[in-house]
C-alpha positions as CSV (number, residue, x, y, z in Angstrom):
1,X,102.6,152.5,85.1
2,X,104.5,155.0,83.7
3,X,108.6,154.8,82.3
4,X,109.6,156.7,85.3
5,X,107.7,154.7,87.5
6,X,108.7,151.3,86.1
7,X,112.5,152.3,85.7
8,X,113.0,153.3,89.6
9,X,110.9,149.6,90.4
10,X,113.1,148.1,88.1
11,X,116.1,149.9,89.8
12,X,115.0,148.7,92.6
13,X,114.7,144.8,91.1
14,X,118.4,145.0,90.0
15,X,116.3,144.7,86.6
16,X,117.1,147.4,84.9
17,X,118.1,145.7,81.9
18,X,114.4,145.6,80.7
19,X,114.3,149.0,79.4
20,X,117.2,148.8,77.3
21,X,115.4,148.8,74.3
22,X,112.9,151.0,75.6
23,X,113.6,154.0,72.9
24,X,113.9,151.8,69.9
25,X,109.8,151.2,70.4
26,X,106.9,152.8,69.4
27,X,103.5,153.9,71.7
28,X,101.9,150.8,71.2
29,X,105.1,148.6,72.3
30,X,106.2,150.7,74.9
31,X,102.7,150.6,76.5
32,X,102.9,146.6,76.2
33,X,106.5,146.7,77.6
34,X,105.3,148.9,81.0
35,X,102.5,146.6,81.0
36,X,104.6,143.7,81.4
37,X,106.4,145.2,84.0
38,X,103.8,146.2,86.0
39,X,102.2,143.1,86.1
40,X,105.1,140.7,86.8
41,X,106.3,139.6,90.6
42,X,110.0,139.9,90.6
43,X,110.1,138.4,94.2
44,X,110.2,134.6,92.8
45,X,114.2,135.5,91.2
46,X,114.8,135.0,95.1
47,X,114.0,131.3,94.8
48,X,117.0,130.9,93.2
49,X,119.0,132.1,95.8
50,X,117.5,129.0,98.2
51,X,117.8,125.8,98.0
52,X,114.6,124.0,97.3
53,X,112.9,121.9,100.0
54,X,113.1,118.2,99.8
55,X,110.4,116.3,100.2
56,X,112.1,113.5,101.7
57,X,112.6,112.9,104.8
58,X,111.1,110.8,107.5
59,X,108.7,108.9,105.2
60,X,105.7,105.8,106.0
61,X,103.6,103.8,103.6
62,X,100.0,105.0,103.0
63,X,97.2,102.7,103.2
64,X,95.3,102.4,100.3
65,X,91.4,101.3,99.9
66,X,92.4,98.4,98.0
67,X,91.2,97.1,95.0
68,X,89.1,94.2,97.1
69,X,87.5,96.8,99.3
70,X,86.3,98.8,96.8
71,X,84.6,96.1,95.1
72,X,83.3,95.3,98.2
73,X,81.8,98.8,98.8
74,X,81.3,99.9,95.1
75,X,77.5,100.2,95.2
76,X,77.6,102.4,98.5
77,X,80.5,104.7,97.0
78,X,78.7,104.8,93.8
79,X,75.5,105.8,95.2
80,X,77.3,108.9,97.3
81,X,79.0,109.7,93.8
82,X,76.2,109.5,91.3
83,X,74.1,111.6,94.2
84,X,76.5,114.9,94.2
85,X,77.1,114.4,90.7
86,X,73.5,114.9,89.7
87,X,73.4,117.8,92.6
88,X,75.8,119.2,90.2
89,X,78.5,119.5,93.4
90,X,81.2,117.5,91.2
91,X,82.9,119.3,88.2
92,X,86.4,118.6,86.4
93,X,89.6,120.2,85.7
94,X,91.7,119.0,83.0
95,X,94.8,120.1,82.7
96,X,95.9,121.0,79.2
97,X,98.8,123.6,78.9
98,X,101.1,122.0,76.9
99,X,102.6,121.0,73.8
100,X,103.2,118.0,72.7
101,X,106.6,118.7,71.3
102,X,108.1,115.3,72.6
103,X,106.0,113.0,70.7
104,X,107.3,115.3,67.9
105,X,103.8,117.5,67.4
106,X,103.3,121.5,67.7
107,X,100.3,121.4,68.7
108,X,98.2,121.3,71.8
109,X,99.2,117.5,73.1
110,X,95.4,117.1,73.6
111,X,95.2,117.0,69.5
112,X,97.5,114.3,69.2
113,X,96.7,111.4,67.0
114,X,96.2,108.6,69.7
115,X,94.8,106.0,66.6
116,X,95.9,104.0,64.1
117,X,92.9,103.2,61.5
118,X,90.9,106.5,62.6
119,X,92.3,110.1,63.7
120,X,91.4,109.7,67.5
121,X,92.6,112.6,69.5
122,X,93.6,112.2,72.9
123,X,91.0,115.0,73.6
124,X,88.2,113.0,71.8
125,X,88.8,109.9,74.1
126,X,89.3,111.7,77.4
127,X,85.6,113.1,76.3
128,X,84.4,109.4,76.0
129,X,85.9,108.3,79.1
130,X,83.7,111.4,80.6
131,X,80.5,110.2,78.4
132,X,80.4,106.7,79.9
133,X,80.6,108.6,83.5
134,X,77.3,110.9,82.2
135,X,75.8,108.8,80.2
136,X,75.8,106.3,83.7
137,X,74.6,108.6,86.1
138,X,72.3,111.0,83.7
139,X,73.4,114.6,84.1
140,X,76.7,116.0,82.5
141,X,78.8,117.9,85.0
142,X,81.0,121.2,84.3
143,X,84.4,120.3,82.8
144,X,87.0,123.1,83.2
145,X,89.8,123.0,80.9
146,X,93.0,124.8,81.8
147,X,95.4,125.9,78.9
148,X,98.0,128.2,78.3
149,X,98.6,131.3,76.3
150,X,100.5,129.2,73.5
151,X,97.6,127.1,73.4
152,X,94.7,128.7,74.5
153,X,93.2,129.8,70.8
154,X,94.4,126.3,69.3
155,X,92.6,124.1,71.6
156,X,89.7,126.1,71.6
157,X,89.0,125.4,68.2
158,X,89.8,122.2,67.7
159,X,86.9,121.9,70.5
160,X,84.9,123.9,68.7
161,X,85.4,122.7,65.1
162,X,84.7,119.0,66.8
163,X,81.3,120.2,68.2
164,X,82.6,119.6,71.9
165,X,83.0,115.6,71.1
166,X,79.0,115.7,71.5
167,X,79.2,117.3,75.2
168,X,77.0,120.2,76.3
169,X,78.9,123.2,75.5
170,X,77.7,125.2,77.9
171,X,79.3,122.8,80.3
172,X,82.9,123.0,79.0
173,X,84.8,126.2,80.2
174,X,87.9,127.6,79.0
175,X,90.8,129.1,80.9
176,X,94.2,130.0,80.7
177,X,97.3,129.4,83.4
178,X,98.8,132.0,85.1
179,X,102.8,132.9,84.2
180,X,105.7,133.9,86.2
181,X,108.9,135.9,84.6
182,X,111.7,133.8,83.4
183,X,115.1,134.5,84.2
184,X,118.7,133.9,83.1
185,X,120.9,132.1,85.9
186,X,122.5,135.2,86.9
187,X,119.0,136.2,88.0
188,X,118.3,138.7,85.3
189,X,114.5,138.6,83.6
190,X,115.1,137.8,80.0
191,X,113.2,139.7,77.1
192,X,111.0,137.4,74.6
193,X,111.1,139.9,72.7
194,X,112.4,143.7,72.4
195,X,108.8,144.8,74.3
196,X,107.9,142.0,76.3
197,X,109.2,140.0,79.1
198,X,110.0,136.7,79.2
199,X,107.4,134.2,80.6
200,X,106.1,130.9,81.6
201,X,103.2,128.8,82.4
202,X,103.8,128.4,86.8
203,X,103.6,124.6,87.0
204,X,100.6,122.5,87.0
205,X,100.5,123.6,91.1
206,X,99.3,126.9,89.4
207,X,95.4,125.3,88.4
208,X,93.3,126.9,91.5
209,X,94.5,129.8,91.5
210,X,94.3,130.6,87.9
211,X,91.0,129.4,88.0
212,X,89.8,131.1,90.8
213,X,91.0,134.4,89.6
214,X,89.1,133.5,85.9
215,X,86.3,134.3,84.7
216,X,84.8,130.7,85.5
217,X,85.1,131.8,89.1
218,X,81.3,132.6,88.9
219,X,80.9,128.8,87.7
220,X,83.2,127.6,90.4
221,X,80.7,130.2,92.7
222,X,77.5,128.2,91.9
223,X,77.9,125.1,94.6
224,X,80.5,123.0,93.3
225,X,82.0,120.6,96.4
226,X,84.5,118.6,94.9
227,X,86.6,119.5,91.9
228,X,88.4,116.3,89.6
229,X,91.9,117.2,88.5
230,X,93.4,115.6,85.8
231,X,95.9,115.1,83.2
232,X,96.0,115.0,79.5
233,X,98.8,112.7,79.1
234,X,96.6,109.3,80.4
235,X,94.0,108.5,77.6
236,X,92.4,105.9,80.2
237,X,91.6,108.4,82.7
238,X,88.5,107.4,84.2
239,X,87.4,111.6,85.2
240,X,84.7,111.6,87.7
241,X,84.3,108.5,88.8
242,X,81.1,107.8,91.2
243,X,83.0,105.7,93.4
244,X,86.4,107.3,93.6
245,X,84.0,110.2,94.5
246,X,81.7,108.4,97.3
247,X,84.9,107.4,98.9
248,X,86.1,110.2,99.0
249,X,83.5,111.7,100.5
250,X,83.0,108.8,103.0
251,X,87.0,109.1,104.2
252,X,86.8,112.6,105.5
253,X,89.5,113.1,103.4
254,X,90.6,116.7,102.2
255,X,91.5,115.4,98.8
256,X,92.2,111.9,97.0
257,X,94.5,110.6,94.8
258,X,93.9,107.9,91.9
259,X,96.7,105.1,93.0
260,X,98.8,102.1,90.6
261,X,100.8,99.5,92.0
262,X,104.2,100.1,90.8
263,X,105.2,97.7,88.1
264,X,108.5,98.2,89.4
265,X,110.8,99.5,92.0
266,X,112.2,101.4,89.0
267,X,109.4,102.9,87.7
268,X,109.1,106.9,87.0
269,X,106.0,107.5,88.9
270,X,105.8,109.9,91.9
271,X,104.7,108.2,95.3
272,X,102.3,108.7,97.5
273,X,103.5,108.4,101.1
274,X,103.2,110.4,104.5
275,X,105.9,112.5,106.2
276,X,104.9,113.7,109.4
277,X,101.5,112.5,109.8
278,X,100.7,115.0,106.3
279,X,100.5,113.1,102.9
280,X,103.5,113.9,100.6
281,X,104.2,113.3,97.7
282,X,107.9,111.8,96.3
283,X,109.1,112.0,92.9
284,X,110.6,108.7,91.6
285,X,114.4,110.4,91.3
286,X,114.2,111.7,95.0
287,X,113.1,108.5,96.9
288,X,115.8,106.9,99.0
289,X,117.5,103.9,97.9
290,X,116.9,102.2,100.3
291,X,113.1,102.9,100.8
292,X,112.3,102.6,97.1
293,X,113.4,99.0,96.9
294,X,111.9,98.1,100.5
295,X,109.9,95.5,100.5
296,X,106.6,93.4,103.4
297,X,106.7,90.1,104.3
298,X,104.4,89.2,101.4
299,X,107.0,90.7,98.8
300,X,105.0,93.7,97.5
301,X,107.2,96.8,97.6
302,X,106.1,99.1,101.2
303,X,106.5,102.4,99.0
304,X,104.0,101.1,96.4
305,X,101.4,103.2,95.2
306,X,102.2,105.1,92.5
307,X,100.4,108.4,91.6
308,X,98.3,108.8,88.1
309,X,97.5,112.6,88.4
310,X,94.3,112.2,88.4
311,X,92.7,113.9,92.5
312,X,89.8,114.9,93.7
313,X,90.1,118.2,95.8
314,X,87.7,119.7,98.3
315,X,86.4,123.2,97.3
316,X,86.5,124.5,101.1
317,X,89.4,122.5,101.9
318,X,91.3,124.5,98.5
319,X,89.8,127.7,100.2
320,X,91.3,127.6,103.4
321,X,94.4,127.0,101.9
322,X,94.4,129.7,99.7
323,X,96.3,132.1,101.5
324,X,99.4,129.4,101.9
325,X,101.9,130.2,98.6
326,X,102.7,127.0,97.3
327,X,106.9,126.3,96.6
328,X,108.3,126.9,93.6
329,X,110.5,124.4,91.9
330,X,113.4,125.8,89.7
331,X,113.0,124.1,86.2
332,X,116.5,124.5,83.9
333,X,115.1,125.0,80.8
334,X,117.0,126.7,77.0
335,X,115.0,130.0,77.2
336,X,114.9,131.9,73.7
337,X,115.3,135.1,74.1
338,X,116.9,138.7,72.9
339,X,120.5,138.9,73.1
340,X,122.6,141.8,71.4
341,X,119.2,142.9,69.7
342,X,118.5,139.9,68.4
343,X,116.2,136.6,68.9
344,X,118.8,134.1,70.2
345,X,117.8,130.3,70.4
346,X,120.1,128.8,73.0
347,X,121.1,124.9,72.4
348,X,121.1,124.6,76.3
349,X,119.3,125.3,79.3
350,X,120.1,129.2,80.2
351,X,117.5,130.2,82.3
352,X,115.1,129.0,85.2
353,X,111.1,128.9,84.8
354,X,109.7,128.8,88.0
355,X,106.6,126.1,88.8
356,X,104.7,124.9,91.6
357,X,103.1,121.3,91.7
358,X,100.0,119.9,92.4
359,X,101.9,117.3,94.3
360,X,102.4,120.5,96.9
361,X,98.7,121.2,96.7
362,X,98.0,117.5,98.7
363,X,99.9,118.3,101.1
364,X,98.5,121.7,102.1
365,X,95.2,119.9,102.4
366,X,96.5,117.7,105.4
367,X,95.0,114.4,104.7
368,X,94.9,112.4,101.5
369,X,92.7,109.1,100.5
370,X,94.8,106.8,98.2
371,X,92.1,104.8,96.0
372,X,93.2,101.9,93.8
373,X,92.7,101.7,90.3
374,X,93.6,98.7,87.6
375,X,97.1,99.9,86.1
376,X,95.6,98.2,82.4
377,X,92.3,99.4,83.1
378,X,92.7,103.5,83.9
379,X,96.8,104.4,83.6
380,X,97.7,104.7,79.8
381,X,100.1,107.8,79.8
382,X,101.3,109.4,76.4
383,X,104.8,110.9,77.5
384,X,107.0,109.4,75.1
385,X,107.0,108.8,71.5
386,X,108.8,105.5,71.7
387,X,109.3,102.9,74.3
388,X,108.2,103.0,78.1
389,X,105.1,105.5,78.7
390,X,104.7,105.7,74.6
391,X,102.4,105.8,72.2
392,X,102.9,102.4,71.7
393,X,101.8,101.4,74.7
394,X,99.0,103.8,75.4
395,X,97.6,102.0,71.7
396,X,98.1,98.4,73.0
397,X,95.8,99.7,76.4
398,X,93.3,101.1,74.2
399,X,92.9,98.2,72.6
400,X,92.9,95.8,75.1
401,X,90.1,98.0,76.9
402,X,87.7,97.7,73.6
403,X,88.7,101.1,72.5
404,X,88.4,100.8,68.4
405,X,91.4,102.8,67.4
């Protein structure tokens, strides 16, 4: 794209503002700068201009396989799991874009200290929660890891200087999230700096389709069925689990979703319900009063099963829902950017990123198994560094598991 070319789109874009230090730059910037431009789809600045969808509205319970029926049925769901995992039609995605600046570290969260006697990385024992899985069922399955441009070369050393926590590297494949612009509130894109535009990693929602448009897609290509999304937050994630993925398999199901019984009626967890016959997902601050604290005859809350992101996805099922654009969700967030020339770091939130959620992914795929886990046994997130969801506690799990840390 050329200056003329990009100023009469950006005309166009009411964006004009992104050339303003255009003549202040030399060749190689200005090149980057047109780049940018070129590449970047201003059509999501009209999301700000609508008012985003609630998920809520006429919502039922989803049955779970419980707990007792799974012990019930482990061996058959295990033997359908261990089967396609040997086929090599099972393969993981971990999702590892961000920092782990609330627990106070600049670094990829994945490198975070998790131990107390010995440096254990939250990295290194989500790799030995996959070992037990491999070690089980002999044959190591492909584990893609999606980062993010600020993390990308970071993470792939520390992989690299750990020799792959003693898994096949030619199984472990690198990738990094797609980014959408970021804009002020008055819907202007902002400048990170004088020659490129402002961006942001687009939501957790954004996993398939970076990965299908990565160079892994000729991995993806090679007969993988089922793909195992997770988080790096839970150091307890059990990641390709035979039976999670023989029931899955055995329901029909277009995806599954690892389930906890609440603790509480309180707690921050998104649930998993249905709304109009379509499984849907409702984050803890937009569930109804009145349905949050519902309870059955028994006394167990109705709206109980709390998700742990950690799904199993159909590969054809993803496909034919390709061509459906996921929502995006405005996140407020203090953007630094160039103000008057100059790097400006803004105290509060002055911009919107714009992210879609896996949590829209389920429902595009129409029907949803919820599969029990033990909440001590696989749900041990890192979100905070103190108190509820902490370090602390993801330690005291650890330890109460076995786990020497």
């Amino acid at each position: 794209m050329d200056y003329l070319t990009a100023k009469a789109l950006l005309k166009k874009c009411g964006q004009t503002q992104l050339l303003q230090y255009y003549d202040e730059l030399d060749d190689e910037k200005r090149r980057a700068l047109l780049d940018d431009i070129e590449r970047a789809d201003f059509s999501v600045i009209e999301n700000i201009y609508r008012k985003e969808q609630s998920a809520v509205g006429k919502l039922s319970p989803v049955r779970a396989v419980s707990l007792k029926e799974i012990a019930k049925y482990r061996t058959e769901y295990e033997r359908v799991g261990e089967k396609l995992l040997k086929e090599g039609k099972v393969a993981a995605v971990l999702l590892a874009g961000g920092q782990g600046t609330r627990l106070g570290f600049n670094k990829p969260k994945g490198m975070f200290n998790i131990g107390e006697t010995r440096f254990l990385s939250i990295f290194e024992q989500q790799m030995e929660n996959i070992k037990k899985v491999t070690g089980k069922v002999g044959a190591c399955f492909h584990l893609f890891i999606m980062t993010s441009d600020k993390n990308d070369a970071d993470t792939q050393k520390f992989f690299r200087e750990n020799n792959y926590f003693g898994y096949s590297s030619d199984k472990i494949h690198f990738y990094i999230q797609n980014t959408e612009i970021v804009c002020g509130f008055d819907g202007k894109v902002l400048l990170d700096e004088k020659h490129r535009l402002s961006t942001s990693p687009n939501g957790n929602g954004g996993w398939y389709s970076s990965l299908v448009s990565s160079a892994c897609k000729d991995v993806l290509n090679g007969g993988i069925e089922w793909l195992n999304v997770y988080g790096v937050d839970n150091v307890l994630q059990r990641i390709c689990d035979p039976a999670f993925i023989g029931a899955a398999v055995k329901s029909g199901c277009g995806c599954a979703a690892k389930v906890v019984s609440k603790a509480s009626a309180d707690e921050k967890v998104g649930v998993l319900c249905e709304q109009d016959g379509k499984p849907c997902i409702v984050e803890y601050y937009e569930m109804p009063e009145n349905l949050k604290n519902l309870r059955d005859y028994d006394g167990e809350l109705t709206f109980r099963y709390g998700v742990t992101l950690n799904y199993l996805f159909n590969v054809k099922t993803l496909n034919k829902t390709k061509s459906e654009k996921l929502p995006y969700h405005l996140a407020k967030k203090a953007v630094p950017h160039i103000e008057n020339g100059e790097r400006f770091f803004p105290k509060e939130p002055n911009g919107y990123k714009f992210e879609t959620l896996v949590i829209d992914m389920v429902r595009l795929t129409g029907s949803c198994l919820a599969y029990e886990v033990e909440r001590e046994k696989e749900f041990a997130p890192v979100k905070n560094a103190f108190g509820v969801d902490s370090v602390e506690t993801a330690r005291a799990l650890l330890k109460k598991n076995g786990v020497k840390i």
